[in-house]
C-alpha positions as CSV (number, residue, x, y, z in Angstrom):
1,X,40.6,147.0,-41.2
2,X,37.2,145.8,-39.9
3,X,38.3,141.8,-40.4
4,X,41.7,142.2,-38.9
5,X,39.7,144.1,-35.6
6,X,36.8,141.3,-35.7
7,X,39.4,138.5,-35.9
8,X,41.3,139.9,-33.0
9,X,37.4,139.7,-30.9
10,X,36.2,143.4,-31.5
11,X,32.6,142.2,-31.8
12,X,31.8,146.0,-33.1
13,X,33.7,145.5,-35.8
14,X,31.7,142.7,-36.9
15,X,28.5,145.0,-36.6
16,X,30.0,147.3,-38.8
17,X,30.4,145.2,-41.2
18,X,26.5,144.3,-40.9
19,X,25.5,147.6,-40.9
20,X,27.9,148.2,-44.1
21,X,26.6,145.4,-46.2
22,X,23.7,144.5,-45.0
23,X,21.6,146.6,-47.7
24,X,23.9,145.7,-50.6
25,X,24.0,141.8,-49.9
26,X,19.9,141.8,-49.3
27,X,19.3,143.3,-52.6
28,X,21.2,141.2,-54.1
29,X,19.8,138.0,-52.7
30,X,16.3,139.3,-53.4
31,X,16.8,139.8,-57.5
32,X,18.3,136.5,-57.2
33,X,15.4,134.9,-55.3
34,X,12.4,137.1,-55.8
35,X,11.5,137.1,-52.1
36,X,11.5,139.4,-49.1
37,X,11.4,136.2,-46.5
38,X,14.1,134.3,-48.9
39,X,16.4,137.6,-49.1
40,X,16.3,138.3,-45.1
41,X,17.5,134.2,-45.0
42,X,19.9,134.3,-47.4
43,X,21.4,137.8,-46.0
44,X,21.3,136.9,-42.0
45,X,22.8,133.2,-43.5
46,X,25.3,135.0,-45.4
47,X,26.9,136.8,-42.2
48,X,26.8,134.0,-40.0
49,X,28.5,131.8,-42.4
50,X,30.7,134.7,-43.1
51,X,31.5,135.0,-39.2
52,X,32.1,131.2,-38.4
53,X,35.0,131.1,-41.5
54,X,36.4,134.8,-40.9
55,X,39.5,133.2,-40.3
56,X,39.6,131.8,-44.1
57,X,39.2,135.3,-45.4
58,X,42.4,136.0,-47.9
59,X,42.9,139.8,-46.7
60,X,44.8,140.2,-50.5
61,X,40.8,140.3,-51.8
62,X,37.8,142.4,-51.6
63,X,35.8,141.7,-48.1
64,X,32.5,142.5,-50.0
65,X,33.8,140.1,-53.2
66,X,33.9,137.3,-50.7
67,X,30.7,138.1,-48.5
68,X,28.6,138.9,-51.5
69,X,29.6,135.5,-53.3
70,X,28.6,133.9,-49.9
71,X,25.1,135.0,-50.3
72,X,24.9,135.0,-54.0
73,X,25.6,130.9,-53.6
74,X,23.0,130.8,-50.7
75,X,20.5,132.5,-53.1
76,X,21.0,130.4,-55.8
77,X,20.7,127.4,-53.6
78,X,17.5,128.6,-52.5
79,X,16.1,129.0,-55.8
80,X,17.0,125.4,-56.5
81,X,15.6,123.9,-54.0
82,X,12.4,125.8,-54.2
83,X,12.5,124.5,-58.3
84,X,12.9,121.2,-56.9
85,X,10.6,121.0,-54.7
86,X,7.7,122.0,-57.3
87,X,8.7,119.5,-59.5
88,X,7.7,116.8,-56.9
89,X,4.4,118.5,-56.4
């Protein structure tokens, strides 16, 4: 498994996994925000986050369940903060 190798240092693994999800996580981030710029942040976001808590992964689960509700929440929070910040305009 590509988390076991990563966790163990096998920094390839870890690009694998980029190069796996990368296209499935950007779109969805971008029907969620709307935005190119906003998509690429939520999707590089999304792995780094993912890489600094690795270790919290529950292998009994889905890899791509948990990554893709990583950037799903990131999306969402960008959305609201970009509602927010329009309503103080």
């Amino acid at each position: 498994m590509l988390v076991t190798a990563c966790l163990r240092g096998d920094r390839e693994s870890f690009d694998e996994i980029v190069d796996r999800y990368e296209g499935p996580l950007y779109n969805a981030a971008y029907r969620i925000t709307g935005s190119v710029e906003d998509a690429m942040d939520a999707t590089q976001t999304a792995f780094v986050n993912a890489f600094e808590k690795l270790h919290t992964f529950d292998p009994r689960y889905r890899f791509f369940s948990w990554i893709y509700r990583i950037v799903v929440n990131l999306s969402l929070n960008m959305v609201d903060r970009r509602r927010n910040e329009s309503e103080l305009d």
